[in-house]
N, C-alpha and C positions, 0 to 999 in steps of 0.2 A: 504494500500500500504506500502511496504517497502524501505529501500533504497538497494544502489548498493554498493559495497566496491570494492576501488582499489587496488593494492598492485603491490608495485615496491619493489620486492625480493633482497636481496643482502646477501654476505655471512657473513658482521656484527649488522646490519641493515636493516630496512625496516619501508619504505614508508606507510603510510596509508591514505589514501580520503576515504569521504564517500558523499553520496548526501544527498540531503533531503529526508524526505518520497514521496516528489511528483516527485521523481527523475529528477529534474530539474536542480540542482544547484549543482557542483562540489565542495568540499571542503576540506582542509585538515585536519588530523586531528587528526595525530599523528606519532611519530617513534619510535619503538620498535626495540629491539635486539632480532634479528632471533632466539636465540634458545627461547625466552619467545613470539612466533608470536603464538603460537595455545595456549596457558594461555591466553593470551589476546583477542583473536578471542573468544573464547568459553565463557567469561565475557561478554565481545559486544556483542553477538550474545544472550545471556540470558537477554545482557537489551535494545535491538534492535530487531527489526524487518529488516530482510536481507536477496533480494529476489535473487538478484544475486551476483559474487563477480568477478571481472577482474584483472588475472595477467599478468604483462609485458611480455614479450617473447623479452629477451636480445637480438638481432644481434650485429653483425659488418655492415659496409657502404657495405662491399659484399653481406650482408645479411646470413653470416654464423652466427651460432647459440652459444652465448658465452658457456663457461665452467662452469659458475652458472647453467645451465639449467638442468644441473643433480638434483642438490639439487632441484632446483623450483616441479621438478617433484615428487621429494619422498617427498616434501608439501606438491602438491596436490593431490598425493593420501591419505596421510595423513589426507587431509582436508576432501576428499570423505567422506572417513570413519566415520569423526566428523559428517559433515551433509551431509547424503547425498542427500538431498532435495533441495539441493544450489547450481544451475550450474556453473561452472566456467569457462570463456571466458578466451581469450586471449589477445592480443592486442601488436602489435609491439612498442616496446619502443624504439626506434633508436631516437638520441637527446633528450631525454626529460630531461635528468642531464645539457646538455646545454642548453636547451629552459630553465631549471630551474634557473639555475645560470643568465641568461641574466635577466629571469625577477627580480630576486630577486634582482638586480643589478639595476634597474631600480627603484626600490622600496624604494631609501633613505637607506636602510639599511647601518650599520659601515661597513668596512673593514670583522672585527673579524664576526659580524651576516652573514656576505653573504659566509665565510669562513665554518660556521658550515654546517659540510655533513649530519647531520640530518636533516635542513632548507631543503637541497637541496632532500632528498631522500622524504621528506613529499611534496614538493612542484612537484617534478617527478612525485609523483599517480594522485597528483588531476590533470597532466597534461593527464596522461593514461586517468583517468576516463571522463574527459572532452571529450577527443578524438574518447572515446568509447560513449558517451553519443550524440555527432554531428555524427556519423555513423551510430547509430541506429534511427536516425529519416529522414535521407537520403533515 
């Protein structure tokens, strides 16, 4: 078995979760700078096993579709390309930068820790991937 990779896209960063091999367990696990997101994937992926991968789909509260979602797109085809043996889902991310921020807020963290928008873009996927992870066993 493999795990499942989340990805909360952004246009200076990005978000990473991964699960366990038994895809059970949500985790974070790191934040990269979007133009080094497929150097990094293509490392992971040579020393991982990674059976699918889930990226956010930015709304607004209308449920229109942000202006990142261009790029998101020319990722994922991008991605195809790299593997194309790797489906990639989607999953609505509406609040998960503020579900992130609340938790991490919650967490004892300084001031300056809960400030850092990499904390919050790593702790955004594993919110994705969690989210994706309770709807596929529904």
């Amino acid at each position: 078995m493999g795990q499942i990779l989340a990805i909360d896209y952004g246009k200076a960063r990005c978000g990473i979760a991964a699960t366990d091999d038994m895809k059970i367990i949500a985790s974070g696990l790191d934040t990269v700078p979007t133009q080094s997101l497929m150097e990094f994937l293509k490392k992971y992926f040579n020393e991982n096993r990674v059976d699918d991968i889930v990226v956010g789909l930015p709304t607004d509260l209308k449920g229109n579709i942000s202006e990142v979602e261009t790029d998101i797109l020319k990722f994922i085809e991008e991605f195809k390309k790299e593997f194309s043996e790797v489906p990639v889902h989607r999953l609505d991310e509406r609040f998960t930068s503020k579900m992130a921020s609340f938790f991490i807020s919650q967490s004892g963290k300084s001031k300056k820790q809960r400030q850092e928008k990499g904390l919050i873009d790593k702790v955004s996927a594993t919110i994705i991937l969690q989210n994706f992870l309770e709807q596929r066993t529904r």
